[in-house]
mmCIF file of the N, C-alpha and C atoms, coordinates in Angstrom:
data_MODEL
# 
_entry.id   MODEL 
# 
loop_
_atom_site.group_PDB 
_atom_site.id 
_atom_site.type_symbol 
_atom_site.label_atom_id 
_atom_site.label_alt_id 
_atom_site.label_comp_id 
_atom_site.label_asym_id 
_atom_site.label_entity_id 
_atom_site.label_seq_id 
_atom_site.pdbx_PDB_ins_code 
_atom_site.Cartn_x 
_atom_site.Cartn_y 
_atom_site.Cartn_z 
_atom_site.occupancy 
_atom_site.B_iso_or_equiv 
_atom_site.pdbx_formal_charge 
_atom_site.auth_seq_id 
_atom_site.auth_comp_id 
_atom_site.auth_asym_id 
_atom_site.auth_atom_id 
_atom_site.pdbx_PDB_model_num 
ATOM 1   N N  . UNK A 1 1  ? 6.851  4.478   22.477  1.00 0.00 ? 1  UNK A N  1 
ATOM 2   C CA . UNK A 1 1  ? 6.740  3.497   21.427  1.00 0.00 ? 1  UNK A CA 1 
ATOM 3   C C  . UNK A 1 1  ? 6.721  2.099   22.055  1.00 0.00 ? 1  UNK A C  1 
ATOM 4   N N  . UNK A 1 2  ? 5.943  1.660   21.497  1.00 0.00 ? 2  UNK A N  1 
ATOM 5   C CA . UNK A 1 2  ? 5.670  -0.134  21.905  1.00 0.00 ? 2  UNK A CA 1 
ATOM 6   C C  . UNK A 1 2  ? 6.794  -0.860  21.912  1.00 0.00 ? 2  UNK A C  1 
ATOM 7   N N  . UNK A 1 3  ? 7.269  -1.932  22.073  1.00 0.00 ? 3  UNK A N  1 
ATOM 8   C CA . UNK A 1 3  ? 8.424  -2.865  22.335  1.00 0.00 ? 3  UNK A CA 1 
ATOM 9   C C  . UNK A 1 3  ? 8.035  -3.622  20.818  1.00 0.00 ? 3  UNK A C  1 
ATOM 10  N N  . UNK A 1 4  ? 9.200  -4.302  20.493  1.00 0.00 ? 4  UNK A N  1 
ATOM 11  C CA . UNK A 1 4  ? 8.833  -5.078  19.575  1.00 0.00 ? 4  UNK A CA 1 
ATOM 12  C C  . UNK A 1 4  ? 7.862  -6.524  19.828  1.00 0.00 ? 4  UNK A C  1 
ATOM 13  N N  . UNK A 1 5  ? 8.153  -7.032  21.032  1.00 0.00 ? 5  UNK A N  1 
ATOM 14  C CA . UNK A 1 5  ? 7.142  -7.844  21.514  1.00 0.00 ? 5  UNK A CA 1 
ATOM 15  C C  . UNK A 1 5  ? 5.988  -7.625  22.133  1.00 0.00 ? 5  UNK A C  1 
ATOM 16  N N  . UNK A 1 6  ? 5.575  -6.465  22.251  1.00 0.00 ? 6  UNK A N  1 
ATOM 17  C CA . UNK A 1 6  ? 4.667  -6.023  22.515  1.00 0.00 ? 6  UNK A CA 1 
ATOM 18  C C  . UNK A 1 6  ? 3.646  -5.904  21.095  1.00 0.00 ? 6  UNK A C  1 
ATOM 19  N N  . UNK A 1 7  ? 4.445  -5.528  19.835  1.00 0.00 ? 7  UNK A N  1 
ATOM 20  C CA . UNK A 1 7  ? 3.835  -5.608  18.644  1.00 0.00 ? 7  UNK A CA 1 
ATOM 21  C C  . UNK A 1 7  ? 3.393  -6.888  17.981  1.00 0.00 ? 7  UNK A C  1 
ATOM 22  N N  . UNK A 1 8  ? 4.362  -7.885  17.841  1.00 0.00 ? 8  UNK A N  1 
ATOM 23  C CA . UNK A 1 8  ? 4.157  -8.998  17.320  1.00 0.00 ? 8  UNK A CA 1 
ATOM 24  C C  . UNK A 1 8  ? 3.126  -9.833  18.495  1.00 0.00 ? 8  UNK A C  1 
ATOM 25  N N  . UNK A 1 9  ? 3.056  -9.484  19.665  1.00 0.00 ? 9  UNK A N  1 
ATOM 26  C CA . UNK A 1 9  ? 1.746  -10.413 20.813  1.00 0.00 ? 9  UNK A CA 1 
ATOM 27  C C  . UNK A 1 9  ? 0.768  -9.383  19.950  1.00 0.00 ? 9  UNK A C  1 
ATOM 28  N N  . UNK A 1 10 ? 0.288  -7.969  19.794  1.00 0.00 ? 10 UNK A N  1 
ATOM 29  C CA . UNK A 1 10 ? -0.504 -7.848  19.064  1.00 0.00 ? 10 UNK A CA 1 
ATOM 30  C C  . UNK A 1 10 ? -1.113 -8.494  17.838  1.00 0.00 ? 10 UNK A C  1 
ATOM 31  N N  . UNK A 1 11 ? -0.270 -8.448  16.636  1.00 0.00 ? 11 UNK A N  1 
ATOM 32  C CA . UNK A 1 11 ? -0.084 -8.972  15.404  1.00 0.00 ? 11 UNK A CA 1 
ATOM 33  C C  . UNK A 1 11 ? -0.703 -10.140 15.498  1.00 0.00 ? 11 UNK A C  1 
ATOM 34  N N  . UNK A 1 12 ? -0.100 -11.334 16.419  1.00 0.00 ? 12 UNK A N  1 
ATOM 35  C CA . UNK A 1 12 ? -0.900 -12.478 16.766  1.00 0.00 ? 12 UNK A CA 1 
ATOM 36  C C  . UNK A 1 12 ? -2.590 -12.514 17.006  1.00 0.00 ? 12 UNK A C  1 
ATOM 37  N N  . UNK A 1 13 ? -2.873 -11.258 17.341  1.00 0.00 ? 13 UNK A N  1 
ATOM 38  C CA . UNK A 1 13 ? -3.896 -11.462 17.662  1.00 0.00 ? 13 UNK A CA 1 
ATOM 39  C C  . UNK A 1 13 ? -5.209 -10.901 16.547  1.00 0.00 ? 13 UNK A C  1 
ATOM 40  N N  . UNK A 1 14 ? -4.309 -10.473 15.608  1.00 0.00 ? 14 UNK A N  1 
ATOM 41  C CA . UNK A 1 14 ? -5.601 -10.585 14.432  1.00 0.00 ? 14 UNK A CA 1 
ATOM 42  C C  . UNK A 1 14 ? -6.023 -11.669 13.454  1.00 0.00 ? 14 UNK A C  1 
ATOM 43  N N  . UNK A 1 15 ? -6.986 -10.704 12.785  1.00 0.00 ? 15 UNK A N  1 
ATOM 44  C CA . UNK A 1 15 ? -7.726 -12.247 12.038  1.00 0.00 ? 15 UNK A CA 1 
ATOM 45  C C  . UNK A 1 15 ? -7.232 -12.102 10.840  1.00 0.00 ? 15 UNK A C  1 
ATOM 46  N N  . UNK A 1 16 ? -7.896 -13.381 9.997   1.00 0.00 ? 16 UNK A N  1 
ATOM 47  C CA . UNK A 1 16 ? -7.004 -13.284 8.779   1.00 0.00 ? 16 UNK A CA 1 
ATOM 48  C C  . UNK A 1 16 ? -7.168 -11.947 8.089   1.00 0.00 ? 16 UNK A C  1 
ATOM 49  N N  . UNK A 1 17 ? -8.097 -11.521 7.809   1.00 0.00 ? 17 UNK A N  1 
ATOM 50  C CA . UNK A 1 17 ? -8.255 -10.017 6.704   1.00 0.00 ? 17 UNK A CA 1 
ATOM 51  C C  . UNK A 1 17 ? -7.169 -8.710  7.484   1.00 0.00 ? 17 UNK A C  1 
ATOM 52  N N  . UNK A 1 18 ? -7.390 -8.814  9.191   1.00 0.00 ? 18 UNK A N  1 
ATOM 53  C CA . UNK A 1 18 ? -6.563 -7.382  9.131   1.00 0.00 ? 18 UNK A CA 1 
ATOM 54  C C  . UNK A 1 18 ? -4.775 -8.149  8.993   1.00 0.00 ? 18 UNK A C  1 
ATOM 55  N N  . UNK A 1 19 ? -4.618 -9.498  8.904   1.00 0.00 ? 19 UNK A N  1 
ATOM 56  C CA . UNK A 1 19 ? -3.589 -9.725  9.145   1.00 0.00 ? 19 UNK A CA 1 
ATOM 57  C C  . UNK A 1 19 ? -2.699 -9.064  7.617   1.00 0.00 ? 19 UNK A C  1 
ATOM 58  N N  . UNK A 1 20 ? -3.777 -9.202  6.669   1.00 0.00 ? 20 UNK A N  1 
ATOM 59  C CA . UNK A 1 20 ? -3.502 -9.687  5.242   1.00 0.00 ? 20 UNK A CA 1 
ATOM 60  C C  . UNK A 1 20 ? -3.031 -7.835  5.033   1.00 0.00 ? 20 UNK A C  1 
ATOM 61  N N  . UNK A 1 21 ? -3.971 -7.396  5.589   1.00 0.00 ? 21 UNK A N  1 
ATOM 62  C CA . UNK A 1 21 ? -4.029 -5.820  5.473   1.00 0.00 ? 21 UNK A CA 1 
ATOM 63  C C  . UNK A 1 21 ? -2.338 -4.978  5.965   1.00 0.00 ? 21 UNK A C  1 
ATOM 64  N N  . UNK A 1 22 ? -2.742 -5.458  7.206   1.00 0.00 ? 22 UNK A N  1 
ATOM 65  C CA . UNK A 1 22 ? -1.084 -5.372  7.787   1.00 0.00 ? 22 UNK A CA 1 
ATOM 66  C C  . UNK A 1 22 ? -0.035 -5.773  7.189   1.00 0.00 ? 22 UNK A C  1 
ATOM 67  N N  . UNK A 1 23 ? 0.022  -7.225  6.439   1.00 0.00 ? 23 UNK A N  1 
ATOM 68  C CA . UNK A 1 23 ? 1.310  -7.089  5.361   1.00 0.00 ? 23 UNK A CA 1 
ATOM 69  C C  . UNK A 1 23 ? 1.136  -6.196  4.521   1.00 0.00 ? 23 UNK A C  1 
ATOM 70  N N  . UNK A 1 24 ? 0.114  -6.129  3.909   1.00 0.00 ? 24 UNK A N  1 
ATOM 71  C CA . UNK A 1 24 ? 0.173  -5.107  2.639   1.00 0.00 ? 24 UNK A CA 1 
ATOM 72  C C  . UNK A 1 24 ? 0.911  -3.853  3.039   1.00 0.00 ? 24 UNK A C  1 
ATOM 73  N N  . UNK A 1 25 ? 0.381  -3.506  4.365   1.00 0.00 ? 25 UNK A N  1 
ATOM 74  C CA . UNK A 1 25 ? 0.820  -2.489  4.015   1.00 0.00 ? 25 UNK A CA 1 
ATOM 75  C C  . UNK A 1 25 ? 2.620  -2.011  4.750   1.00 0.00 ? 25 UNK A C  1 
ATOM 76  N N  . UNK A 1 26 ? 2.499  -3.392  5.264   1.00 0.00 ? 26 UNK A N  1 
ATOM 77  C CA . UNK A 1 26 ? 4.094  -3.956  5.551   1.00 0.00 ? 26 UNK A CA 1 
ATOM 78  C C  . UNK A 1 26 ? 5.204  -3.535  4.467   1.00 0.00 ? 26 UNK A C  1 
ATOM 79  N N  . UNK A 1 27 ? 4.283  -4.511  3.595   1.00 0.00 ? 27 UNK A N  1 
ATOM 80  C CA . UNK A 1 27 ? 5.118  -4.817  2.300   1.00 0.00 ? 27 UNK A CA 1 
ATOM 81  C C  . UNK A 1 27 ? 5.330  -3.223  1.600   1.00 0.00 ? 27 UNK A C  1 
ATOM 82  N N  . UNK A 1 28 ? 4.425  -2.334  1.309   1.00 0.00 ? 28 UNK A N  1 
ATOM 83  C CA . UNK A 1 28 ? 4.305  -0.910  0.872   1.00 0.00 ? 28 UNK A CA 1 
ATOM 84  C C  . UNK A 1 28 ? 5.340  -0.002  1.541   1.00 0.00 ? 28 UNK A C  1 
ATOM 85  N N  . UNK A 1 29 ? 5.539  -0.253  3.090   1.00 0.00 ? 29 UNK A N  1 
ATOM 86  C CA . UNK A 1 29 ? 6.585  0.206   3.577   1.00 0.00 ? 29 UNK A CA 1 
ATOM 87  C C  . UNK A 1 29 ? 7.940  0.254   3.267   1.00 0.00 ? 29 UNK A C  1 
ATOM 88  N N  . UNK A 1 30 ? 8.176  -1.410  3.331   1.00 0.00 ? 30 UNK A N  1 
ATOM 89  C CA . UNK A 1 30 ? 9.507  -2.022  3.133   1.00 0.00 ? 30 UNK A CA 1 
ATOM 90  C C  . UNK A 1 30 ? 10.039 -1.124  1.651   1.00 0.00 ? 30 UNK A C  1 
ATOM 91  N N  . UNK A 1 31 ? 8.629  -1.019  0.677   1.00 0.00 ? 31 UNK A N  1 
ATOM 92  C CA . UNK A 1 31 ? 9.335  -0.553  -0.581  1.00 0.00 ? 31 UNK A CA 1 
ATOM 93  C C  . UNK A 1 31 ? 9.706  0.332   -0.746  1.00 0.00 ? 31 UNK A C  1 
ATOM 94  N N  . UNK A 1 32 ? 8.789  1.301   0.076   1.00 0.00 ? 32 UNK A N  1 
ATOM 95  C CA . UNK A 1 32 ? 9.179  2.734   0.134   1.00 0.00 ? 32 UNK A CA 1 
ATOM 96  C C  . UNK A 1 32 ? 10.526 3.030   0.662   1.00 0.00 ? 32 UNK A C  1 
ATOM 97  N N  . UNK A 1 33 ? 11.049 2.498   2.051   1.00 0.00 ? 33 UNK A N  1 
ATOM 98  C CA . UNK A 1 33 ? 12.014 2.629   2.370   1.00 0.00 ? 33 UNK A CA 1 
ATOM 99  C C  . UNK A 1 33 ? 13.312 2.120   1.586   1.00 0.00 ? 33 UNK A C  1 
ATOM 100 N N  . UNK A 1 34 ? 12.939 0.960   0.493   1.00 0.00 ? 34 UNK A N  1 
ATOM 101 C CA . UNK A 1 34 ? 14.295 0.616   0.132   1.00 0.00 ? 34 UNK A CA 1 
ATOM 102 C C  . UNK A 1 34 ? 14.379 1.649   -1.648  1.00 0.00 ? 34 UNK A C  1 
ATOM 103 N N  . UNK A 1 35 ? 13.554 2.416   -1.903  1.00 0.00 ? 35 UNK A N  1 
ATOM 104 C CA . UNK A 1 35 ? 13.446 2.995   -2.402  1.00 0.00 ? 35 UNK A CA 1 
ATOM 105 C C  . UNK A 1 35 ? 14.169 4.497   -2.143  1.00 0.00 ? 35 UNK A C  1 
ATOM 106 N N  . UNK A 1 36 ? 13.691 4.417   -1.313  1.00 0.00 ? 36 UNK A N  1 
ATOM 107 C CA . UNK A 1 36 ? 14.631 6.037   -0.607  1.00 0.00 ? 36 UNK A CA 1 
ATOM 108 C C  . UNK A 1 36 ? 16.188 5.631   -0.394  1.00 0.00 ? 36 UNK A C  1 
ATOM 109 N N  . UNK A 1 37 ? 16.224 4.338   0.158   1.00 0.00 ? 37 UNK A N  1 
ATOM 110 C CA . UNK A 1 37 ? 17.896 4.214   0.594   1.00 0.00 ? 37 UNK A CA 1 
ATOM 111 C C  . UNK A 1 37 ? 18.433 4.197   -1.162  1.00 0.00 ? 37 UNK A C  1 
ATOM 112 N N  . UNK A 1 38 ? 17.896 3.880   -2.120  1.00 0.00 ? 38 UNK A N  1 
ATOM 113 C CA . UNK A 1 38 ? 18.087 3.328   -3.080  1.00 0.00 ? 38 UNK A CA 1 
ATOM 114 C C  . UNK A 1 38 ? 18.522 4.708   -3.836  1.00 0.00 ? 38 UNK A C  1 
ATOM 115 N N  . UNK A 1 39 ? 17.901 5.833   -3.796  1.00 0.00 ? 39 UNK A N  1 
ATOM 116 C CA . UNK A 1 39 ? 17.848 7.229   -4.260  1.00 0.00 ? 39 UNK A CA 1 
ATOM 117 C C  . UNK A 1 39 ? 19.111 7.974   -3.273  1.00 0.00 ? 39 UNK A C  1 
ATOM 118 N N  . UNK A 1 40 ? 19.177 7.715   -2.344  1.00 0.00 ? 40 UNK A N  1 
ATOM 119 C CA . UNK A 1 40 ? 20.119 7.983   -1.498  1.00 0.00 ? 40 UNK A CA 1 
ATOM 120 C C  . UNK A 1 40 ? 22.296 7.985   -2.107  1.00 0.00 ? 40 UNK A C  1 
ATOM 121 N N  . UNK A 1 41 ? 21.716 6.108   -1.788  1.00 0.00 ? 41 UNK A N  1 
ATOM 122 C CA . UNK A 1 41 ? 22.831 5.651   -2.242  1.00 0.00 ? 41 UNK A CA 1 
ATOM 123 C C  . UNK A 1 41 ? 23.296 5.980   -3.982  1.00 0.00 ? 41 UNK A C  1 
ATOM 124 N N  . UNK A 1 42 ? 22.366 6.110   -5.037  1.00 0.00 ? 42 UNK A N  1 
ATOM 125 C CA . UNK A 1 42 ? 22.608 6.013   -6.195  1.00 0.00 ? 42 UNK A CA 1 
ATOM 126 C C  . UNK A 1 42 ? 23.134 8.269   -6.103  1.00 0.00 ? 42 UNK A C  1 
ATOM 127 N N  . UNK A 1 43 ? 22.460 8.884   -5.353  1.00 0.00 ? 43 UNK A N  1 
ATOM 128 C CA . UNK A 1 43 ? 23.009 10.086  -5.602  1.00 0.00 ? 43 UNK A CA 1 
ATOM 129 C C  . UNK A 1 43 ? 24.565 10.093  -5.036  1.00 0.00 ? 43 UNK A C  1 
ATOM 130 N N  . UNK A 1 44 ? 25.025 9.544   -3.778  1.00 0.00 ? 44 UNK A N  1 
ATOM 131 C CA . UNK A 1 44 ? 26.263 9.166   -3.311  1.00 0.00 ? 44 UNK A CA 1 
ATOM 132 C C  . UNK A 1 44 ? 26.863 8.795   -4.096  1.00 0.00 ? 44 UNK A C  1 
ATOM 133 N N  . UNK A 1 45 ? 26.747 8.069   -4.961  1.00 0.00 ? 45 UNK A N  1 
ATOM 134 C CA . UNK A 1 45 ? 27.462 7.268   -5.941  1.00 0.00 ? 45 UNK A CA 1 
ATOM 135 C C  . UNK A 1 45 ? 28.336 7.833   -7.252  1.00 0.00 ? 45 UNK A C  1 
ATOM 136 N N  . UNK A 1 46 ? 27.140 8.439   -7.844  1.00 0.00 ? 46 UNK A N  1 
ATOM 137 C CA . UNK A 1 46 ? 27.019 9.788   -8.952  1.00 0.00 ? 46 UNK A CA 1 
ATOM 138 C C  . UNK A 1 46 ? 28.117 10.556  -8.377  1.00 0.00 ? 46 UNK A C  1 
ATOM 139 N N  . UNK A 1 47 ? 27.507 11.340  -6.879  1.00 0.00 ? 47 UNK A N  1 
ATOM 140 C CA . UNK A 1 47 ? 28.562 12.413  -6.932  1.00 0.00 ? 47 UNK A CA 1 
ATOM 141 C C  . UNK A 1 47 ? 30.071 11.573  -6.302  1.00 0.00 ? 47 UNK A C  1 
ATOM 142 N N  . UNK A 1 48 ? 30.608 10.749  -6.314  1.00 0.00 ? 48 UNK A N  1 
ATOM 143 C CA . UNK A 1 48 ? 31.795 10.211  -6.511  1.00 0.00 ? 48 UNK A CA 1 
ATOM 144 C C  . UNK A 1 48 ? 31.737 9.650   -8.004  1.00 0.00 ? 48 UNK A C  1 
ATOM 145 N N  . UNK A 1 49 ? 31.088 10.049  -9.031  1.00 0.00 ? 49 UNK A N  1 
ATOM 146 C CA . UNK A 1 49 ? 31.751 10.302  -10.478 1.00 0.00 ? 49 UNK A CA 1 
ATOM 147 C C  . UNK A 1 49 ? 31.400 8.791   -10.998 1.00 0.00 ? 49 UNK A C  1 
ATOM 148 N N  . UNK A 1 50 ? 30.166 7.938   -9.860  1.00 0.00 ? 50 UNK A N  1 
ATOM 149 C CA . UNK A 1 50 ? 30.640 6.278   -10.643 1.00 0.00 ? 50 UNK A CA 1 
ATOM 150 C C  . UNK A 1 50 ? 28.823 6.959   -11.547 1.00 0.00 ? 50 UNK A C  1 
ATOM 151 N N  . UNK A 1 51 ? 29.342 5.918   -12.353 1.00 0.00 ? 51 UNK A N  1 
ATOM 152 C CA . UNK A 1 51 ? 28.124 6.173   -13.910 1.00 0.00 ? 51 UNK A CA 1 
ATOM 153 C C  . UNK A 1 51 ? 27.204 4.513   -13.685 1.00 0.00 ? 51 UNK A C  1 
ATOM 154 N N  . UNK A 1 52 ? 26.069 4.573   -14.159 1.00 0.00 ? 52 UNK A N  1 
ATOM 155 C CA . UNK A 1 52 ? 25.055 3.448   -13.694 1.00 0.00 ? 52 UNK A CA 1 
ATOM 156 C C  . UNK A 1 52 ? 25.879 2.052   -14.135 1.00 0.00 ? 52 UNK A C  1 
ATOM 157 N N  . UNK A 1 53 ? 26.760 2.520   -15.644 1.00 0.00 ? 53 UNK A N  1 
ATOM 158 C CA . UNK A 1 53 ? 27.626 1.311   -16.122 1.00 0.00 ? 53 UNK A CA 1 
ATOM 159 C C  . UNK A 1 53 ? 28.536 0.936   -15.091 1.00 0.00 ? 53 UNK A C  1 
ATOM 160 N N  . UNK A 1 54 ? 29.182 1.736   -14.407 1.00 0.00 ? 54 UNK A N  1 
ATOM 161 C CA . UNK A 1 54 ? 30.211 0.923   -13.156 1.00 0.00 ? 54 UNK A CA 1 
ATOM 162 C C  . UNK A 1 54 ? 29.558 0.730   -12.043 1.00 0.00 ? 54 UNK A C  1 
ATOM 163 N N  . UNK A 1 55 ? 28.054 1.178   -11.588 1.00 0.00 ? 55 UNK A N  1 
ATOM 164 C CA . UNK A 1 55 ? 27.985 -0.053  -11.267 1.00 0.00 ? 55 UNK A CA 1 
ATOM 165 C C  . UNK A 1 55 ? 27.267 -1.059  -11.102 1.00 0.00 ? 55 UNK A C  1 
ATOM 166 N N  . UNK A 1 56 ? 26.679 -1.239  -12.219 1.00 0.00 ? 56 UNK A N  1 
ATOM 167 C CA . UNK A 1 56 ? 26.427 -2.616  -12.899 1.00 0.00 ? 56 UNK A CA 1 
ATOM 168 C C  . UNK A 1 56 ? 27.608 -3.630  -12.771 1.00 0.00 ? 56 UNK A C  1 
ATOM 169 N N  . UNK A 1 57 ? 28.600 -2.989  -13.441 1.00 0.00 ? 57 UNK A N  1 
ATOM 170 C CA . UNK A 1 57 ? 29.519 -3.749  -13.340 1.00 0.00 ? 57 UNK A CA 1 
ATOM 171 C C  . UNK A 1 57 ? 30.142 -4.050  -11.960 1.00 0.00 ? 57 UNK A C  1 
ATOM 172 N N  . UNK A 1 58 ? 30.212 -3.453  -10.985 1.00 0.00 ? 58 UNK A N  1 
ATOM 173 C CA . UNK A 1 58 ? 30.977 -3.442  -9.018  1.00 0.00 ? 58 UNK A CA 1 
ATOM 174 C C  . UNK A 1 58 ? 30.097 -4.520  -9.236  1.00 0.00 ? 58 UNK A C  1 
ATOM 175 N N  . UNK A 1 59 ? 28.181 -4.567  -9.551  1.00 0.00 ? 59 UNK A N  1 
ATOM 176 C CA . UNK A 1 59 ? 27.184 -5.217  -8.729  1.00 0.00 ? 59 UNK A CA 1 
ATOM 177 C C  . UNK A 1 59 ? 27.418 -6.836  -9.206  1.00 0.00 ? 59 UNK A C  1 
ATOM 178 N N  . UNK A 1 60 ? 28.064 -6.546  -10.895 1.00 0.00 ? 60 UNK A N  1 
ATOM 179 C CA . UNK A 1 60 ? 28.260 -8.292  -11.123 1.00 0.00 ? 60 UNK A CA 1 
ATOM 180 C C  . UNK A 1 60 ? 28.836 -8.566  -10.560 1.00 0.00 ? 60 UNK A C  1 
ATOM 181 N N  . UNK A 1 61 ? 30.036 -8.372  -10.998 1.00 0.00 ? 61 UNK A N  1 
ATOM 182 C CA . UNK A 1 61 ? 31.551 -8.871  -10.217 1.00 0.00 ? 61 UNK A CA 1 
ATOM 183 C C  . UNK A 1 61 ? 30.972 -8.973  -8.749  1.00 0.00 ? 61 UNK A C  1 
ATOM 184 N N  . UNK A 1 62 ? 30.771 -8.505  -7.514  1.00 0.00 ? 62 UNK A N  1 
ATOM 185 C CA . UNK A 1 62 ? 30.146 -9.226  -6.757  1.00 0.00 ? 62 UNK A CA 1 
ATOM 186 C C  . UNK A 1 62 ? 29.234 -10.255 -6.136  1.00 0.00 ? 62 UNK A C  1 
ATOM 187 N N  . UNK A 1 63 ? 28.423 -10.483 -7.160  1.00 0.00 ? 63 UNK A N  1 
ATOM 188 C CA . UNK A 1 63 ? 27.842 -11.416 -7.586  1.00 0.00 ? 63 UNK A CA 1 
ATOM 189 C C  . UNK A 1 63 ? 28.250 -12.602 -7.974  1.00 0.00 ? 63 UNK A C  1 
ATOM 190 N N  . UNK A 1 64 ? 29.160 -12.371 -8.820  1.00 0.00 ? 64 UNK A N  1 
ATOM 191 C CA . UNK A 1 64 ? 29.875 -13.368 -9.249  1.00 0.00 ? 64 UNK A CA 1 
ATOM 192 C C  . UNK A 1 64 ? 31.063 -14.055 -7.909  1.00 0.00 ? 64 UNK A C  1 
ATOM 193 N N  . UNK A 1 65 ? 31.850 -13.012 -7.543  1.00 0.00 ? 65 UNK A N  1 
ATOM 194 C CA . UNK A 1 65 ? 32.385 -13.571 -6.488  1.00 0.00 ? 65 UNK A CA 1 
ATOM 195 C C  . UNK A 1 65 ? 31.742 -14.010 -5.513  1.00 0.00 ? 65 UNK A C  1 
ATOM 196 N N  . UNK A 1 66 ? 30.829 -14.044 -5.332  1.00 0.00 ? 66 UNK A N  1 
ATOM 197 C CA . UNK A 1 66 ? 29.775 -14.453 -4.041  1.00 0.00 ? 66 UNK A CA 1 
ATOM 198 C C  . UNK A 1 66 ? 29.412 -16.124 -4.307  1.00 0.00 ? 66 UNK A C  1 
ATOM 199 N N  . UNK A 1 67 ? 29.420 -16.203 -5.530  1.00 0.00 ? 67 UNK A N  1 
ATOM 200 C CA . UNK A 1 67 ? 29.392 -17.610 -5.703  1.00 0.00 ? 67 UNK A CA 1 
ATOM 201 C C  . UNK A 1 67 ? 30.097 -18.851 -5.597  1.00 0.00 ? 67 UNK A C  1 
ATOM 202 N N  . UNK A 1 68 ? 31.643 -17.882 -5.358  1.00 0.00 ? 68 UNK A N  1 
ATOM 203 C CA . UNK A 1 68 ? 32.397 -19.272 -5.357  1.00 0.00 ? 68 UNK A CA 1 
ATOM 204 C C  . UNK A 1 68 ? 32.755 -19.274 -3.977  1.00 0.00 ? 68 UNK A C  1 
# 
């Protein structure tokens, strides 16, 4: 497998259309993956008995404390 700087000296070296292409399908990645962690974590969750209402509620209340 390539180095990470070995990727991004690539990356540099395209033009605008494959650059545009390459996020896309950057971006398609990123979703997929936070999608899976997302299915992951929410079955973890469940089977420790928490219900989508708690945590909504963990996710405010953190939220909220994050602000001050």
């Amino acid at each position: 497998m390539k180095s990470v700087d070995e990727i991004l000296q690539a990356v540099k070296q395209l033009d605008a259309a494959r650059s545009l292409s390459l996020r896309r399908k950057m971006d398609r990645l990123e979703k997929q993956l936070w999608a899976e962690e997302l299915k992951r974590t929410s079955a973890e969750m469940f089977k420790n008995g928490l219900t989508d209402d708690a945590i909504d509620s963990m996710a405010m209340r953190r939220r909220r404390e994050g602000r001050r």
